[in-house]
C-alpha positions as CSV (number, residue, x, y, z in Angstrom):
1,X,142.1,30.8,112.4
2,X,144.6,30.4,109.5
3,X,146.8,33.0,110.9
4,X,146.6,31.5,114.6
5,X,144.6,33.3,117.5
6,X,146.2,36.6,118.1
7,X,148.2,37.3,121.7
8,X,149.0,40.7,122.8
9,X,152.7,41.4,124.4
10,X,152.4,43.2,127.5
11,X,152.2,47.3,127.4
12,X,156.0,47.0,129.2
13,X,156.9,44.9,126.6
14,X,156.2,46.8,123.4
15,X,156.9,50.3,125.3
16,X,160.6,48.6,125.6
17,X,160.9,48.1,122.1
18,X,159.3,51.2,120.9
19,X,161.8,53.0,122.9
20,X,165.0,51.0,122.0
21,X,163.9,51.6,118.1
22,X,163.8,55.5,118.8
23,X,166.9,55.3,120.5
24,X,168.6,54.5,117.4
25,X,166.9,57.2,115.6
26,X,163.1,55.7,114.3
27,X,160.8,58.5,114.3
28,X,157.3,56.7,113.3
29,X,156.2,53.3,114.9
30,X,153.2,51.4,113.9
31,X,151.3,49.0,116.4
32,X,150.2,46.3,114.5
33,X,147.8,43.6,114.8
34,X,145.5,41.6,113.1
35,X,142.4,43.1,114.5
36,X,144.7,45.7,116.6
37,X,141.6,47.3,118.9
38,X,141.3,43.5,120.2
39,X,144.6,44.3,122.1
40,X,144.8,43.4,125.7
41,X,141.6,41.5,125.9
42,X,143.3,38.4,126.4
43,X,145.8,40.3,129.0
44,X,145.5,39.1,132.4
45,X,142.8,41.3,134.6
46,X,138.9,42.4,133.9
47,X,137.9,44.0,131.0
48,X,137.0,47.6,130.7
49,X,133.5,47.9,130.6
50,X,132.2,49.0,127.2
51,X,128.6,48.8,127.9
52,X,127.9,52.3,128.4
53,X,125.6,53.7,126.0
54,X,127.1,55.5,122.6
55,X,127.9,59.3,123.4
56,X,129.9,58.1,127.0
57,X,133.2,60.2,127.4
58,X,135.6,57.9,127.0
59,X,138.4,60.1,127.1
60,X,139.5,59.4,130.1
61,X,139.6,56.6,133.0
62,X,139.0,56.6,136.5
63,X,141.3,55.4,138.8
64,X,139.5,52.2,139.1
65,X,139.8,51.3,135.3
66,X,143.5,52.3,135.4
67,X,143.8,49.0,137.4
68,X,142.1,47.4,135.0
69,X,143.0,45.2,132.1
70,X,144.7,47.5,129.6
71,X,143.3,48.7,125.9
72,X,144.8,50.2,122.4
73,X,144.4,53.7,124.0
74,X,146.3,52.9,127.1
75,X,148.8,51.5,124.4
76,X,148.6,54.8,122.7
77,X,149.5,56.6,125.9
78,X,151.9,54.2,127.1
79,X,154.4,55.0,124.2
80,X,153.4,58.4,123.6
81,X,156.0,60.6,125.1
82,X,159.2,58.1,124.2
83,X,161.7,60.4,123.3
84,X,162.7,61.0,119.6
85,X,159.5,59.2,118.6
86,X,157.0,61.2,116.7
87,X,154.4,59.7,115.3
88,X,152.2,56.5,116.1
89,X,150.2,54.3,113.3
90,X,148.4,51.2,114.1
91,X,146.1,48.9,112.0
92,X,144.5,46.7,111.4
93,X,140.9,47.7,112.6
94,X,137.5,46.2,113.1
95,X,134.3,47.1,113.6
96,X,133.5,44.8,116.3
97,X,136.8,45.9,118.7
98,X,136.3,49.7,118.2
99,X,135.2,51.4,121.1
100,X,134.7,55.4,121.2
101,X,137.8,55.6,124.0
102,X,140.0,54.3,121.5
103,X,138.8,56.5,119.0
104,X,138.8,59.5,121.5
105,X,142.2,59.0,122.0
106,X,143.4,58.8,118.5
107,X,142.1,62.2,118.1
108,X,143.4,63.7,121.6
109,X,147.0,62.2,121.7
110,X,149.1,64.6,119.2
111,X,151.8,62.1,118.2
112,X,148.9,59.3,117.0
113,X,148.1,59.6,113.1
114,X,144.5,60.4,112.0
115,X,144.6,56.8,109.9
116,X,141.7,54.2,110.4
117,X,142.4,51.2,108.0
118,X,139.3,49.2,108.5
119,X,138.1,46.7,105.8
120,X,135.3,46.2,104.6
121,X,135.9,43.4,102.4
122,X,131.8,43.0,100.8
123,X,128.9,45.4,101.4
124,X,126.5,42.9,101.4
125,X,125.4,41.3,104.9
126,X,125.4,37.6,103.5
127,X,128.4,37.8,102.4
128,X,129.7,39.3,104.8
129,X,128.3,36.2,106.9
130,X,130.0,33.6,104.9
131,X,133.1,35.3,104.9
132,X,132.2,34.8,108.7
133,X,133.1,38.6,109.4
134,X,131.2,39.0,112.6
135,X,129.5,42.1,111.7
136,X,126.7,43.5,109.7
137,X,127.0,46.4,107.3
138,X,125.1,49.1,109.2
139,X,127.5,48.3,112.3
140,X,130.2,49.3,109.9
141,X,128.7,52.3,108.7
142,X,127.5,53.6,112.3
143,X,131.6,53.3,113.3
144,X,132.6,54.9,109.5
145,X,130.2,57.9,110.7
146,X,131.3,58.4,114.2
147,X,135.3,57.9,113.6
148,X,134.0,60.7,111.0
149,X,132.4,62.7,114.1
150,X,134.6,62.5,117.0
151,X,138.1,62.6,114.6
152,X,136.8,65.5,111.8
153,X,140.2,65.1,110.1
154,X,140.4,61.3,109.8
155,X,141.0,59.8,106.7
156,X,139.8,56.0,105.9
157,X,141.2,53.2,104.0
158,X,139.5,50.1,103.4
159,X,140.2,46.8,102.1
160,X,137.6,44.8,99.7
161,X,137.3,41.4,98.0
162,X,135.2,41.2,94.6
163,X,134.1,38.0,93.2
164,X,133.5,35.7,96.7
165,X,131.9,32.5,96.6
166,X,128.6,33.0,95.2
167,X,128.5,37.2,94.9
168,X,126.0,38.1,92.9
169,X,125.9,40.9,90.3
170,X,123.0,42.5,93.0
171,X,125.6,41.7,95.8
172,X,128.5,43.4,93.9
173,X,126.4,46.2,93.4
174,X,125.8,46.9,97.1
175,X,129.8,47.2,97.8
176,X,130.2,50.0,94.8
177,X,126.8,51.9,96.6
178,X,128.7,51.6,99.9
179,X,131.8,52.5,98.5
180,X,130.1,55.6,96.6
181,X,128.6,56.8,100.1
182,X,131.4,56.6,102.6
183,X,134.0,57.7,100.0
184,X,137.2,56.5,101.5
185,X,140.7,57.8,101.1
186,X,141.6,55.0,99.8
187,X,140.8,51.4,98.7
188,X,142.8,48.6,98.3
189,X,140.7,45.9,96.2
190,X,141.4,41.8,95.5
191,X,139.8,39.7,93.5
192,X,138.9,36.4,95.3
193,X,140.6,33.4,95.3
194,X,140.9,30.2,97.8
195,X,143.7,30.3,100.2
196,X,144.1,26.3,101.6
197,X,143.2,25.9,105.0
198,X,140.6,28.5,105.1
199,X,136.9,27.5,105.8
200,X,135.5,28.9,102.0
201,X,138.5,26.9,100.6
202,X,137.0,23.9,102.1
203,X,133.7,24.5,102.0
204,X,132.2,26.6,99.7
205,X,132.7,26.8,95.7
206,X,134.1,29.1,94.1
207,X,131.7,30.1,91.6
208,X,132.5,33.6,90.5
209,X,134.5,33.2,87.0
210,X,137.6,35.1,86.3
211,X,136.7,37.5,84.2
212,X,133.3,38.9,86.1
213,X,136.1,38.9,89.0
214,X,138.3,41.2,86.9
215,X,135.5,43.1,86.0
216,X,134.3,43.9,88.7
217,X,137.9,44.5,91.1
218,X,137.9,47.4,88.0
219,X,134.8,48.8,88.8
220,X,135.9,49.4,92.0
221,X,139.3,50.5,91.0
222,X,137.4,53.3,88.2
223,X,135.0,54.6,91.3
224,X,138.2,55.0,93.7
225,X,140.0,56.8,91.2
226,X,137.4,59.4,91.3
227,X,136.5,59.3,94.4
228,X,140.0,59.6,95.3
229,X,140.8,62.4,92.9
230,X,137.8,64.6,94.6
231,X,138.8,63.6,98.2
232,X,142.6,65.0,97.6
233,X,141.9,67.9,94.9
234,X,140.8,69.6,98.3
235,X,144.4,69.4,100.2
236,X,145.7,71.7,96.9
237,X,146.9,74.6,98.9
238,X,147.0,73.4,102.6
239,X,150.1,72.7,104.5
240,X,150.5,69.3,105.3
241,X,153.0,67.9,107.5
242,X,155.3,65.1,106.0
243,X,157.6,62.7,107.7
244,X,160.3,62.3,105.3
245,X,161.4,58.6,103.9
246,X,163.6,58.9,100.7
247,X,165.2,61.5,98.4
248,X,165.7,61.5,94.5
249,X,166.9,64.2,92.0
250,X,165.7,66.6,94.7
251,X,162.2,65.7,95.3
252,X,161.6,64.2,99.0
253,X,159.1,61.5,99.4
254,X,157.0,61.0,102.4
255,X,154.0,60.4,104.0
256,X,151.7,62.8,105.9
257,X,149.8,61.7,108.9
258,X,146.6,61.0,106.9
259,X,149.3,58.4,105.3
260,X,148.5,60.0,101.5
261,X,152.0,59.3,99.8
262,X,153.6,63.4,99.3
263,X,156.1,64.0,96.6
264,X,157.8,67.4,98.0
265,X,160.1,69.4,95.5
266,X,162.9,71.3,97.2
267,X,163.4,74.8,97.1
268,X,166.3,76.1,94.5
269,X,168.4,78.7,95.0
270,X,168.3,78.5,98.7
271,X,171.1,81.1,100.4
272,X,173.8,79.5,102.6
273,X,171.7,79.6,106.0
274,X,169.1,77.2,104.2
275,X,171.5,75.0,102.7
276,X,170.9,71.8,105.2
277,X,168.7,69.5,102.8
278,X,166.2,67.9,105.5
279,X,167.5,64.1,105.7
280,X,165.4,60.8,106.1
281,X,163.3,60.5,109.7
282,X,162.9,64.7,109.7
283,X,159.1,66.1,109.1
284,X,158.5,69.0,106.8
285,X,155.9,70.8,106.2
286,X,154.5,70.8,102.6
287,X,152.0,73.4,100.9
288,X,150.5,70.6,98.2
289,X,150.5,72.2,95.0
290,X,148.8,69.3,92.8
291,X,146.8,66.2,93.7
292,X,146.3,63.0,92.2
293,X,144.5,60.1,93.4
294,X,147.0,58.0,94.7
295,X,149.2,60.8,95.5
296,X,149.7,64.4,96.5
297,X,152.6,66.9,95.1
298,X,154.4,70.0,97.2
299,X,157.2,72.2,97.5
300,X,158.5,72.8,101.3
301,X,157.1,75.6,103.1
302,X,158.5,75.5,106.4
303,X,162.1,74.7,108.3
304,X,162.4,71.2,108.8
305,X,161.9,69.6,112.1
306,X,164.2,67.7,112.8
């Protein structure tokens, strides 16, 4: 564990926090963790039971589990109505933590963002097992398809390392065919190299030259682009809602709750009534005009909320 075993804070704990942040005027908070649906499991009390077969409601608990060792979702429902706050982001996630009530309630609760970040980091089950991952690729893709089912309006990033020790070209090629079918939002791509103190630093060789590394962390980078360009061309002419973090020569910059980066031009010309700018913290809503694939542009469509 180079980063040290994780410990979750109690649900009081955080809810505390959370609410002395909005109190001084935070609109967005994001519950963090290194594998963030692990939280409470090492929380005093008995687990919830996740043995139930796939397609359980998990929407809800009984009275019974409400005594029960708390989860992300009880996290989730724990903050959700602190006033001034409105929205929720967590990451990171993992494939072997999810469970469908967590995802259940990402898509129920109104003030929790439609984000999964999960990484992916090879598409290859061996390496996947030497980078001592914990699960196997078609685990990964069964959770990539039902986040897909039970939250329509989800949107994915992923994480990937090219170029691990030993990848083979044939490896390699099993990321960019997995990357290619699940088409995520968006991809953020390394090229390998040893960190001290982690088992493949100690270990294993790193055999994968520099160059084949760069090549290939720009093979991945080309297919994103793509992908990425045909995933947002299809927000041109929706409304999206942004939260709004900075202002420059009258263009707002944001983030909408699929956290896609939103450049939103303000109106000119506006009459005397419409002459409040909206500020930092406020959310907009922005009719996207133009699409990249690493960003989306607008122009303001409705009165700010403030």
């Amino acid at each position: 564990y180079r980063r040290g075993r994780e410990r979750s804070r109690t649900i009081e704990d955080i809810a505390r926090e959370v609410g002395s942040h909005c109190a001084r005027g935070v609109r967005e908070v994001t519950l963090l963790g290194q594998t963030v649906e692990a939280y409470g499991k090492d929380l005093p009390g008995p687990s919830l039971d996740t043995s139930a077969p796939r397609g359980a409601d998990y929407s809800g608990r009984t009275a019974e589990e409400a005594a029960r060792k708390p989860d992300l979702a009880s996290l989730f429902e724990a903050v959700h109505d602190t006033p001034g706050l409105a929205r929720i982001r967590f990451l990171t996630s993992y494939p072997r933590d999810m469970t469908e009530r967590i995802v259940r309630s990402v898509g129920e609760l109104p003030k929790v963002c439609e984000h999964f970040n999960i990484p992916l980091q090879a598409g290859d089950n061996d390496v996947l097992a030497q980078m001592r991952r914990g699960y196997v690729i078609e685990e990964y893709v069964e959770w990539v398809h039902r986040i897909r089912e039970i939250v329509p309006d989800a949107t994915l990033s992923t994480d990937v390392i090219v170029g691990f020790c030993g990848e083979t070209e044939e490896q390699f090629g099993r990321t960019l065919a997995i990357l290619e079918d699940l088409r995520f939002d968006k991809v953020h791509v390394a090229a390998y190299s040893p960190r001290p103190g982690t088992i493949a630093w100690r270990h294993m060789e790193d055999t994968v030259p520099q160059a084949e590394k760069m090549r290939r962390l720009h093979a991945v980078e080309a297919l994103q682009e793509r992908v990425g360009s045909e995933i947002n061309a299809r927000l041109v002419g929706t409304v999206q809602e942004v939260l709004v973090e900075g202002e420059k020569d009258g263009v707002l910059t944001g983030r909408n709750r699929g956290n896609k980066l939103v450049h939103v031009r303000q109106e000119r010309g506006r009459s005397k009534e419409q002459e409040q700018a909206p500020a930092i913290g406020d959310l907009v809503d922005a009719r996207i005009t133009k699409a990249t694939a690493w960003s989306l542009q607008g122009e303001v469509a409705a009165s700010v909320a403030a």
